[in-house]
VOPAGU-2260 file (C-alpha; in pm, 1 decimal, decimal comma):
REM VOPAGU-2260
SITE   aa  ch    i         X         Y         Z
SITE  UNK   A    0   -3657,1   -8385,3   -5797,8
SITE  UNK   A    1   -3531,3   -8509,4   -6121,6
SITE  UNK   A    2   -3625,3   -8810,7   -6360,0
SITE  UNK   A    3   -3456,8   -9091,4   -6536,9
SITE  UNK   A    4   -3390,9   -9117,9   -6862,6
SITE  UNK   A    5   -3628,7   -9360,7   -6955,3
SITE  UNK   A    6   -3759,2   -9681,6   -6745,7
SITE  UNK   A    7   -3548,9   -9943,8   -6782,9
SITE  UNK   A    8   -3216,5  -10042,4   -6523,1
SITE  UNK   A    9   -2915,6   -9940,0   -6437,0
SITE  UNK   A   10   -2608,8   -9898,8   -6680,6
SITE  UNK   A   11   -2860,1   -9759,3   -6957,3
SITE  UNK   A   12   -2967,3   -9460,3   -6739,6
SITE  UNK   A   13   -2580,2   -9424,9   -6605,9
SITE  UNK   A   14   -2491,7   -9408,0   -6969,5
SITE  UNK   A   15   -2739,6   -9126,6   -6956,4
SITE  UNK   A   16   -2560,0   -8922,7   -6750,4
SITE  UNK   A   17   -2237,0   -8850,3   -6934,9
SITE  UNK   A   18   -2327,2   -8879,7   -7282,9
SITE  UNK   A   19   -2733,1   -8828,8   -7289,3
SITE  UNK   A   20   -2744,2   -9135,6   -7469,0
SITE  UNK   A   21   -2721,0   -9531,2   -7391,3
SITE  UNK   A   22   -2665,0   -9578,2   -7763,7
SITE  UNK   A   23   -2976,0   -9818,5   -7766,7
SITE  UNK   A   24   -2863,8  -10014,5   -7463,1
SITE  UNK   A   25   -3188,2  -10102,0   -7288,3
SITE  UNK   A   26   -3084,6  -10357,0   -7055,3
SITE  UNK   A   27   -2737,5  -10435,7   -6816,0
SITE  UNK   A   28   -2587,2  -10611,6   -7142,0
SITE  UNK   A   29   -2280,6  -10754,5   -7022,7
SITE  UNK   A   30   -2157,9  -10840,7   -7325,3
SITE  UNK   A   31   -2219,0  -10511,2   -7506,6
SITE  UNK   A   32   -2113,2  -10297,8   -7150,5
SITE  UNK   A   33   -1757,2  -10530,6   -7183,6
SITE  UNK   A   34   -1747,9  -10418,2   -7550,4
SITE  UNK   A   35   -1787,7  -10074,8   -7484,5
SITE  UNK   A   36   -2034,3   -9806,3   -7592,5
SITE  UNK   A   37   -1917,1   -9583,2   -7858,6
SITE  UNK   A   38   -2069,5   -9229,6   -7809,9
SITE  UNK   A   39   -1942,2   -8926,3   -7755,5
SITE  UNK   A   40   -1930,6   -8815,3   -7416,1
SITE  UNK   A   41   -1935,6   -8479,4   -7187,0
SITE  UNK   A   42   -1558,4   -8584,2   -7071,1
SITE  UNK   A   43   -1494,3   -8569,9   -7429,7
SITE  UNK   A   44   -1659,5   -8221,3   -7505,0
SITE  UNK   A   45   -1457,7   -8107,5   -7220,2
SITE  UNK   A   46   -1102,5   -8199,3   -7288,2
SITE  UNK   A   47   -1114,4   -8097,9   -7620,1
SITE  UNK   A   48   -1187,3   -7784,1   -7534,5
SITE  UNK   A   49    -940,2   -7781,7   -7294,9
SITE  UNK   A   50   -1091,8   -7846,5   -6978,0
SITE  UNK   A   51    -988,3   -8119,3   -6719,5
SITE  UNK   A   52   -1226,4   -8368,7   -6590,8
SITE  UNK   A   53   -1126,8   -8667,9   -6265,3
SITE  UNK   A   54   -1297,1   -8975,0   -6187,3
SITE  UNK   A   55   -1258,9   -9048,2   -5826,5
SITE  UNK   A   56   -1343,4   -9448,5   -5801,4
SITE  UNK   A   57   -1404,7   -9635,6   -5510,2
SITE  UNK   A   58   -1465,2   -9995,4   -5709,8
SITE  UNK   A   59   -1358,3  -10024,5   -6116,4
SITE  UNK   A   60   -1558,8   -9767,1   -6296,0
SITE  UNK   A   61   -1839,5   -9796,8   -6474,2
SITE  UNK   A   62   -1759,2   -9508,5   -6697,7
SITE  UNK   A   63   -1516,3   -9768,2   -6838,2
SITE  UNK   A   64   -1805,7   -9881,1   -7039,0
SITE  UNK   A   65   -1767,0   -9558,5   -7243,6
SITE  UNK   A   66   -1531,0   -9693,7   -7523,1
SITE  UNK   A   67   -1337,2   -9355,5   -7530,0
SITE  UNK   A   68   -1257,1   -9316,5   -7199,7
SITE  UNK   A   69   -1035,3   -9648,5   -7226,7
SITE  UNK   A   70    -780,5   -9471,9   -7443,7
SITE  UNK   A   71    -421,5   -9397,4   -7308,2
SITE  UNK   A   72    -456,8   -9013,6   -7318,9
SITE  UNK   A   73    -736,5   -9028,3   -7020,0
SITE  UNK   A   74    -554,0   -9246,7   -6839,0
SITE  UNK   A   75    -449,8   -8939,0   -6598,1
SITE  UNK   A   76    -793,9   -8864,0   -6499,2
SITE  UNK   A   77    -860,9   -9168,2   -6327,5
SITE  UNK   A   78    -779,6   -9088,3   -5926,4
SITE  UNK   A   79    -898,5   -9373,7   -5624,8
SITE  UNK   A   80   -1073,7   -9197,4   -5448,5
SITE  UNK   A   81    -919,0   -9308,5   -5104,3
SITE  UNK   A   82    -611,1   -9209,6   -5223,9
SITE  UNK   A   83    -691,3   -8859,4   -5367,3
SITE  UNK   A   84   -1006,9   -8746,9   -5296,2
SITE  UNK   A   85    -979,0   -8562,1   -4994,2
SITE  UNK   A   86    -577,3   -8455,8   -5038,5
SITE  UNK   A   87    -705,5   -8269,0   -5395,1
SITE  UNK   A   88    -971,5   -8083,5   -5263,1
SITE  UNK   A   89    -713,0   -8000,1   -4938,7
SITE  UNK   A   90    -470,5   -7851,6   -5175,7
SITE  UNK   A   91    -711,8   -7724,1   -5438,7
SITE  UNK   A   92    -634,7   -7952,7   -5722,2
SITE  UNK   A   93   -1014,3   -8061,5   -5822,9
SITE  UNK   A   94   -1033,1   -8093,2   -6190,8
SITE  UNK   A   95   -1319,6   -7887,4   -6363,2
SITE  UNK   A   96   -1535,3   -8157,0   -6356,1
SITE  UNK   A   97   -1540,1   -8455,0   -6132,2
SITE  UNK   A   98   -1753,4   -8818,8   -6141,9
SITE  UNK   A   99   -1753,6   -9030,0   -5820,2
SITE  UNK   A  100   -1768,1   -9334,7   -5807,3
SITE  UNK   A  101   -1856,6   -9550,9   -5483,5
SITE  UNK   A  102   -1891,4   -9905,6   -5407,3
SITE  UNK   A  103   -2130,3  -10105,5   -5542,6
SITE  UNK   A  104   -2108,9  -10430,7   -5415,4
SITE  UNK   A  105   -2124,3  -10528,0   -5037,8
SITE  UNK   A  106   -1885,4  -10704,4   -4883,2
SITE  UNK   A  107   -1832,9  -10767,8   -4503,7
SITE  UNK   A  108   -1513,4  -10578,4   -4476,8
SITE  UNK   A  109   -1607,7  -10319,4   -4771,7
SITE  UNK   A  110   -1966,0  -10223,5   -4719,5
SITE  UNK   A  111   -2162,0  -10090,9   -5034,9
SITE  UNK   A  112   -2224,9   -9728,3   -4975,4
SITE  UNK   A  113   -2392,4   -9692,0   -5360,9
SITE  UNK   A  114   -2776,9   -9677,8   -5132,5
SITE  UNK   A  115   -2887,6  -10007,5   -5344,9
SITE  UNK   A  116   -3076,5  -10278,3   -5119,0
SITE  UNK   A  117   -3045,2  -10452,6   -4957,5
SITE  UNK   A  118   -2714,4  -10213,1   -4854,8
SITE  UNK   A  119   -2751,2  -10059,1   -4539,7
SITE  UNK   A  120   -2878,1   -9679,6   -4634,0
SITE  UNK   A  121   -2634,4   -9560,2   -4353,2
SITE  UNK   A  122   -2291,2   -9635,8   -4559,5
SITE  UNK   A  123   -2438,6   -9399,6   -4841,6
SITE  UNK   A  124   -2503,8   -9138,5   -4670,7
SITE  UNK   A  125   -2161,1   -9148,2   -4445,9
SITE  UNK   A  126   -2043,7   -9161,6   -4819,3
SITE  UNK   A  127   -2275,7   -8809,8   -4948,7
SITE  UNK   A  128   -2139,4   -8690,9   -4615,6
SITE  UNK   A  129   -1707,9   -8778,1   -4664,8
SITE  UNK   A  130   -1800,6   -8616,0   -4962,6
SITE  UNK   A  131   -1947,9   -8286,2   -4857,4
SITE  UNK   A  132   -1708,4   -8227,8   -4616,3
SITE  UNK   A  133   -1431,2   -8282,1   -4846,7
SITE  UNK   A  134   -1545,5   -8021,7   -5076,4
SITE  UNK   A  135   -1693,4   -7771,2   -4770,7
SITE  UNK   A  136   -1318,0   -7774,2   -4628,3
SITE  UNK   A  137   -1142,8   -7742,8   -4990,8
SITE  UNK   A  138    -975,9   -7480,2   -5172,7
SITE  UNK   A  139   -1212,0   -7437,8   -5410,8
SITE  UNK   A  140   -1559,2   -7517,2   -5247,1
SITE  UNK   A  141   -1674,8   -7125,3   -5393,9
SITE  UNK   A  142   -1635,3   -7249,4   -5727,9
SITE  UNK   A  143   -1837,8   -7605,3   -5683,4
SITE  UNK   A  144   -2159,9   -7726,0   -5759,3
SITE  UNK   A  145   -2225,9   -8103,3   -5611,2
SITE  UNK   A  146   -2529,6   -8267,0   -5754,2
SITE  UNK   A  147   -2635,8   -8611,3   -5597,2
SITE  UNK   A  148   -2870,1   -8810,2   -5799,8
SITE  UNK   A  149   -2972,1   -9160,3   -5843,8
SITE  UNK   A  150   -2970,3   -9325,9   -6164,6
SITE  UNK   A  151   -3318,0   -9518,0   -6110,0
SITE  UNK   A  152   -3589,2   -9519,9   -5879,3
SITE  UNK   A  153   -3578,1   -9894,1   -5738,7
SITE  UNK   A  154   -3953,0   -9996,6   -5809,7
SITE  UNK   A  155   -4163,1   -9734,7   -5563,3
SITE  UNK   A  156   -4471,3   -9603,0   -5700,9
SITE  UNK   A  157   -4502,4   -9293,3   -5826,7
SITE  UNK   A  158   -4824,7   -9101,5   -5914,0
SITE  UNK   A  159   -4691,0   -8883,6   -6159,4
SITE  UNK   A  160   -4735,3   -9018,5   -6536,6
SITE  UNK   A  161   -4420,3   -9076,8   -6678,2
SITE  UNK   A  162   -4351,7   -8835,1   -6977,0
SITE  UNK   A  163   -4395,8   -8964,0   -7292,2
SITE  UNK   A  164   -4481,2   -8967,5   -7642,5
SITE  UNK   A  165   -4415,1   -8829,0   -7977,0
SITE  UNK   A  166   -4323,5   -8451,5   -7957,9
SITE  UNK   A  167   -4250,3   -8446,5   -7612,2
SITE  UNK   A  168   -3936,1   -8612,7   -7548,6
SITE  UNK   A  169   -3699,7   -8649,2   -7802,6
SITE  UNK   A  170   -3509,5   -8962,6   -7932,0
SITE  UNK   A  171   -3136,6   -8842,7   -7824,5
SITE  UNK   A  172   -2987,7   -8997,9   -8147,8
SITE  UNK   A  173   -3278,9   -9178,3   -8340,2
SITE  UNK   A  174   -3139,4   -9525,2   -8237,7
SITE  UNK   A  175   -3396,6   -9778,5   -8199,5
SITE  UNK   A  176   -3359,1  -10061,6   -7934,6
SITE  UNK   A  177   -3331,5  -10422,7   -8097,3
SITE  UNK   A  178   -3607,5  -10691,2   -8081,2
SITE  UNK   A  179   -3811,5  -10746,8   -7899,6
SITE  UNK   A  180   -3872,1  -10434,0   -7753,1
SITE  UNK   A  181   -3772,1  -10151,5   -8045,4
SITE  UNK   A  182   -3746,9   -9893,8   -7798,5
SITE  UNK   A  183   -3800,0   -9539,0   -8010,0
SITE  UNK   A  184   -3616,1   -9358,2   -7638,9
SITE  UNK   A  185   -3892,9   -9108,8   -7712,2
SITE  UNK   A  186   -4004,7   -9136,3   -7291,8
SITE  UNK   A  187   -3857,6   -9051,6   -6992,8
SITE  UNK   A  188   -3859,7   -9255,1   -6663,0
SITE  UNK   A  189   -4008,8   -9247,3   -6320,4
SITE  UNK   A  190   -3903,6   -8977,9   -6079,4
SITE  UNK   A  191   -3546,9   -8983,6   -5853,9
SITE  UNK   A  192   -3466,7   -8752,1   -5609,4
SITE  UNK   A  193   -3175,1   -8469,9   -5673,8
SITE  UNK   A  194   -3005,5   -8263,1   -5479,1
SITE  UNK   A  195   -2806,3   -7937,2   -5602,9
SITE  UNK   A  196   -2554,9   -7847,4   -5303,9
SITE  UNK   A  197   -2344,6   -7501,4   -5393,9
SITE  UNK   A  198   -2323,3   -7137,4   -5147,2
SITE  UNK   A  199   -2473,2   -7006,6   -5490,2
SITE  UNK   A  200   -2802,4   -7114,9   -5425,7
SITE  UNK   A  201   -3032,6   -6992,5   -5188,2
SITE  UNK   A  202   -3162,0   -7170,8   -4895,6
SITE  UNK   A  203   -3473,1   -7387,1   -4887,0
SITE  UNK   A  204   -3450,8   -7385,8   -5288,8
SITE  UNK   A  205   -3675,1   -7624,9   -5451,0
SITE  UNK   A  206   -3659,4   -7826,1   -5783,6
SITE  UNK   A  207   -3993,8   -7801,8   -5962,8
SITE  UNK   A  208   -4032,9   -7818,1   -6354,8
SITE  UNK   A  209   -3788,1   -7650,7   -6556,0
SITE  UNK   A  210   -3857,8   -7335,0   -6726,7
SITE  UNK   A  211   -3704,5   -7404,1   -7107,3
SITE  UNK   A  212   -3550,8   -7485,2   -7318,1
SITE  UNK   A  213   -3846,8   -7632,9   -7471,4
SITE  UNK   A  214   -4173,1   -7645,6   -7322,4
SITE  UNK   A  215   -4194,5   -8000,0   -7300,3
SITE  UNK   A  216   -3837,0   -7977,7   -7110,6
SITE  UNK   A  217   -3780,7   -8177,6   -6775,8
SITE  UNK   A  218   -3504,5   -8244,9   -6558,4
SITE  UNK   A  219   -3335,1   -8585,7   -6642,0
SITE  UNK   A  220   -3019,7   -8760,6   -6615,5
SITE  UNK   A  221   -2885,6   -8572,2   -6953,9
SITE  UNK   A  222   -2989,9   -8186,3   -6754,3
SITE  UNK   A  223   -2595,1   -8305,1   -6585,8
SITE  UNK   A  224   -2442,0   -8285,5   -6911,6
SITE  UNK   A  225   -2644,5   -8025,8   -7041,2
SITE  UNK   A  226   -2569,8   -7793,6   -6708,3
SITE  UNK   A  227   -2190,5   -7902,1   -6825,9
SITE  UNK   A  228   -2199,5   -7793,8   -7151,1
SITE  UNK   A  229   -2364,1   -7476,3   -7035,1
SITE  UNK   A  230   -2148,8   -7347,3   -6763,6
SITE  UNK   A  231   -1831,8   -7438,0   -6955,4
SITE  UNK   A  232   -1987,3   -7302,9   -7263,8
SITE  UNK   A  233   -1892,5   -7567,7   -7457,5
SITE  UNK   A  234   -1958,8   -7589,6   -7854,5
SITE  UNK   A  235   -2242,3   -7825,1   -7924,2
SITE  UNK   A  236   -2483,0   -8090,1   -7715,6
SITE  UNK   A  237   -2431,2   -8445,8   -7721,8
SITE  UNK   A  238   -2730,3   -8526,5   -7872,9
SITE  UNK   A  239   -3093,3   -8428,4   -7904,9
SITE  UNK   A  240   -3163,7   -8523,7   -7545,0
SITE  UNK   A  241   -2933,7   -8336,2   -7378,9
SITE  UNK   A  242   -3028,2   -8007,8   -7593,8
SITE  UNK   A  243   -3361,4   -8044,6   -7465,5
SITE  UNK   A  244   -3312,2   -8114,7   -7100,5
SITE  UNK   A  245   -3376,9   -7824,0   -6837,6
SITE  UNK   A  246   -3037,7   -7711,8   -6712,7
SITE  UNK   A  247   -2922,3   -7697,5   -6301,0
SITE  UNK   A  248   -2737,2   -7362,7   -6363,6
SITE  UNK   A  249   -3077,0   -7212,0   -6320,6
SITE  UNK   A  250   -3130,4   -7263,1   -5977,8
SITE  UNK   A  251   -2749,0   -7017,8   -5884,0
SITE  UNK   A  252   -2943,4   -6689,7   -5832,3
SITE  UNK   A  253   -2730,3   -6547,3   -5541,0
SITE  UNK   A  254   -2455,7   -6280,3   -5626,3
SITE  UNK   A  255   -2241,7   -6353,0   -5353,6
SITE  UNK   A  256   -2171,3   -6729,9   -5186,1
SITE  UNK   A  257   -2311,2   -6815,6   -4861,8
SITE  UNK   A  258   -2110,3   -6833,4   -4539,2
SITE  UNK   A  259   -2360,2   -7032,7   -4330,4
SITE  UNK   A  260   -2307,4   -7372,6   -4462,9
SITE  UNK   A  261   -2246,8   -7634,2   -4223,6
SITE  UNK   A  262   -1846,5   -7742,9   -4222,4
SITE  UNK   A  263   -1952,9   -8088,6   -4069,0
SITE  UNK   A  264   -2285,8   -8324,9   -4142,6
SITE  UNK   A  265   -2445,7   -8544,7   -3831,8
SITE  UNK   A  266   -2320,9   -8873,8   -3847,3
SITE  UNK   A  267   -2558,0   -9123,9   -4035,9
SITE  UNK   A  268   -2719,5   -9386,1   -3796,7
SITE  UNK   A  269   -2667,7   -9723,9   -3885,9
SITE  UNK   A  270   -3012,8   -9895,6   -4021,9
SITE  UNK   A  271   -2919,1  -10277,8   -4086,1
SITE  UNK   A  272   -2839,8  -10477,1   -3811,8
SITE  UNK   A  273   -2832,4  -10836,7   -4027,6
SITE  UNK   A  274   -2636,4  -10925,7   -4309,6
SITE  UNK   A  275   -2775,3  -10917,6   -4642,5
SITE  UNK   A  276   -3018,9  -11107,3   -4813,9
SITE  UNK   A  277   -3099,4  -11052,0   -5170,6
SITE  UNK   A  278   -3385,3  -11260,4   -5236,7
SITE  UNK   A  279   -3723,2  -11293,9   -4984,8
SITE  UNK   A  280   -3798,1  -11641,2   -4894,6
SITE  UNK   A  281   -4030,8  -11892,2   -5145,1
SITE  UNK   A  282   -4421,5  -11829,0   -5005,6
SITE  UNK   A  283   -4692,8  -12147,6   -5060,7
SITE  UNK   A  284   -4873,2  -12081,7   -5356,2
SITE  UNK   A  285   -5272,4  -12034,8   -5223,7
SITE  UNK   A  286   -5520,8  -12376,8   -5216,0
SITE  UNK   A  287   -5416,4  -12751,2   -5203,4
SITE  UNK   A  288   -5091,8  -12835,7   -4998,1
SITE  UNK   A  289   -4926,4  -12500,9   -5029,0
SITE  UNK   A  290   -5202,2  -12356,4   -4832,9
SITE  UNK   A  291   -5181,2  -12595,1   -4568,5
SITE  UNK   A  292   -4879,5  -12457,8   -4504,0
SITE  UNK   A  293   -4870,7  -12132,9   -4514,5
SITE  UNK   A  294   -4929,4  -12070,3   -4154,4
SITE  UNK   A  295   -4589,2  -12173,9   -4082,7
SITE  UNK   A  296   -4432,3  -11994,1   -4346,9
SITE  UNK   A  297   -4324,9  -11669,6   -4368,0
SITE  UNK   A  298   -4563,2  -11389,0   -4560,6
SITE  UNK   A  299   -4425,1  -11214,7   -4772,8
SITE  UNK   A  300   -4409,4  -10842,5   -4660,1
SITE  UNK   A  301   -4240,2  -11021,0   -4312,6
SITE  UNK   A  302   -3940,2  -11101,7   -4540,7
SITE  UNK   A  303   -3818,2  -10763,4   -4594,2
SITE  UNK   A  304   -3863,5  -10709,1   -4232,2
SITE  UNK   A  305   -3536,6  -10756,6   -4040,1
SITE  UNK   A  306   -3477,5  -11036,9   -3766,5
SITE  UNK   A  307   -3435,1  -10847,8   -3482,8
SITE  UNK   A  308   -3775,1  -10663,7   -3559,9
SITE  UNK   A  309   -3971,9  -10954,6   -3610,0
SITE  UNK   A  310   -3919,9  -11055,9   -3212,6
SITE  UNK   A  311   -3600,6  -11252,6   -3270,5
SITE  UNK   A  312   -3765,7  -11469,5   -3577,6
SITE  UNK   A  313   -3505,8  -11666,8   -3739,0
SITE  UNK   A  314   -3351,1  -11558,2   -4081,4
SITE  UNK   A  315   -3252,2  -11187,5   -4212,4
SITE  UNK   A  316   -3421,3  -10953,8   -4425,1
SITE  UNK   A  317   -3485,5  -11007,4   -4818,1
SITE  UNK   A  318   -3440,4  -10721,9   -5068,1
SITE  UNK   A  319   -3598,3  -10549,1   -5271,2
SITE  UNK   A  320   -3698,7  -10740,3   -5606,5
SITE  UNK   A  321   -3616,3  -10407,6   -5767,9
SITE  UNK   A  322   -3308,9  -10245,1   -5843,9
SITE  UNK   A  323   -3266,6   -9922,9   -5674,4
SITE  UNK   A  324   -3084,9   -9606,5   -5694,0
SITE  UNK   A  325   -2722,8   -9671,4   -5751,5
SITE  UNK   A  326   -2603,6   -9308,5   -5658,7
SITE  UNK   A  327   -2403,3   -9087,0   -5906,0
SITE  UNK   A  328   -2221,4   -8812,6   -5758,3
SITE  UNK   A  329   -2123,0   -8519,2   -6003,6
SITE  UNK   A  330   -1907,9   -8238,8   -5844,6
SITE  UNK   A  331   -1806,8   -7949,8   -6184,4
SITE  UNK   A  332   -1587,5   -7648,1   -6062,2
SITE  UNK   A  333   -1562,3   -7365,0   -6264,8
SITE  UNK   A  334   -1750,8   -7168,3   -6527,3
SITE  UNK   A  335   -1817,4   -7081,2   -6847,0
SITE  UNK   A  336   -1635,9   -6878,5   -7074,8
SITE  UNK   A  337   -1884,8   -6652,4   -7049,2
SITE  UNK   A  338   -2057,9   -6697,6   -6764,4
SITE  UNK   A  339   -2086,9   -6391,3   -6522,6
SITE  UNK   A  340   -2032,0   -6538,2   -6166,3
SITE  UNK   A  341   -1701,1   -6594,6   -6016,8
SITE  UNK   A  342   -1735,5   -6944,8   -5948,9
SITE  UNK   A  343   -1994,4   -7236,5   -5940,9
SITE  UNK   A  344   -2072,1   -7425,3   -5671,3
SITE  UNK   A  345   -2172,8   -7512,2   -5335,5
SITE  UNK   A  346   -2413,1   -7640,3   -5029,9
SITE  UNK   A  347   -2800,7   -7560,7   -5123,1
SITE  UNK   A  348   -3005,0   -7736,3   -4892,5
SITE  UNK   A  349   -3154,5   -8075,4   -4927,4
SITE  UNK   A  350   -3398,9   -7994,9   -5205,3
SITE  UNK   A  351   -3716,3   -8221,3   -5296,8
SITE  UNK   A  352   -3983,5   -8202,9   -5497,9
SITE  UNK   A  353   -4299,3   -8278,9   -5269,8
SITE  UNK   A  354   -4548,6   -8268,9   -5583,2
């Protein structure tokens, strides 16, 4: 189990992920997101130290969005992922760190396979499983580490607080949001699941609370670059965020890889059987007319209920009001310059934290 970087949506947390900062992004700005974000990233860190780094894209690429990456010099890094995906990790041609990107939108003919409702959970999981069994089969799946996360949580409760405050989590960069918010970035968000999949790792491994490098330290969205800079031993952090985030290369205790991981995954079993609807239907407001007619209405809970369970009842599904997990897929080959192991990566089981 992991945690975002701080509660609000989507792009800010994704931002997160590569460059432990959103730069004071708190919301989907399109404007600002069209612009494109300035900071420093971990593909940055890595080619100019003289590592390689692919994106493997299914729609346009959100980690477009990072200003940087729009320059001509990375414009060999971006691979489509139909295309090159599975040939590359057939001949052994993975970069040293590799970004995913699926589809996030859902379309009859192109289903989204990204996990976010109302999306049929089945298409993201066939997705986590092409992917698996890409790497499983490759060249170089002794030297990979594939970490599946989600960049929020989508609205569920959660008992556990949500760490906070002054001297516990850091402000990456000491941006503050603009009005009317003023966002300090000095919390984290709610909790996501992650899962660490490498033949370094033993079996039945769980995620807990990290162990350093501070004592305040969790696992968040910046821990991916952090666990980057780390293996590759790169020169500095990002930014304060990611120098306090627990690190992934913790959890590769084994000394030699595991043969026992499976070559194939069962095949994910399809959960939506209507189209799409993104919004639930209006409900009468209680008392006067409204209430009058709510027996013939639809409640509700009943609207994020598909057709066919409801008996036949006319009309699909709604979503979620909620955003949910849009999934980031990380997969980094390789080590550090001074790491000790021979290579990073490969299948751990499905690990969750059931705290």
């Amino acid at each position: 189990m992991s945690t975002t970087s701080f509660l609000p949506s989507t792009q800010p947390n994704r931002l997160f992920v590569h460059s432990a900062t959103s730069h004071g992004l708190v919301s989907n700005d399109t404007k600002a997101l069209v612009a494109g974000l300035p900071q420093r990233t971990i593909f940055d860190a890595l080619h100019d130290e003289g590592f390689s780094f692919g994106i493997y894209y299914q729609y346009p690429p959100s980690t477009l969005f990072y200003r940087n990456l729009r320059q001509l010099k990375y414009a060999g890094s971006f691979h489509a992922f139909d295309l090159d995906f599975r040939r590359h990790c057939r001949e052994g041609k993975l970069p040293s760190y590799v970004v995913v990107e699926q589809r996030y939108f859902d379309l009859e003919i192109l289903p989204g396979n990204d996990d976010h409702p109302s999306h049929d959970v089945a298409e993201g999981q066939r997705f986590v499983k092409e992917v698996y069994e890409a790497l499983r089969s490759g060249l170089q799946w002794e030297e990979t580490l594939l970490v599946v996360t989600y960049d929020e949580h989508g609205g569920f409760y959660d008992h556990v607080p949500t760490p906070a405050g002054a001297g516990v989590v850091p402000s990456p960069d000491g941006i503050v949001s603009a009005a009317p918010f003023f966002f300090g970035f000095d919390s984290l968000g709610v909790r996501v699941p992650a899962l660490l999949v490498s033949p370094w790792i033993e079996p039945g491994t769980v995620l807990h609370r990290p162990s350093g490098p501070y004592p305040t330290s969790e696992f968040e969205h910046s821990s991916i670059p952090a666990t980057v800079k780390k293996l590759f031993n790169l020169r500095s952090f990002l930014t304060k965020r990611d120098a306090w985030a627990g690190t992934f290369d913790c959890f590769l205790t084994r000394d030699t890889p595991r043969t026992d991981c499976p070559l194939t995954l069962p095949e994910p079993v399809k959960l939506r059987r209507t189209a799409a609807a993104e919004q639930a239907p209006v409900v009468g407001v209680p008392g006067g007319a409204g209430a009058a007619r709510r027996g013939a209405q639809r409640r509700p809970h009943q609207g994020l209920v598909p057709a066919q369970a409801r008996g036949g009842d006319d009309g699909g599904g709604g979503g979620q009001a909620s955003e949910i997990s849009i999934q980031n897929r990380l997969v980094s080959r390789g080590i550090g310059k001074e790491a000790d192991k021979p290579g990073i990566g490969k299948e751990a089981d499905k690990q969750r934290d059931g705290d």
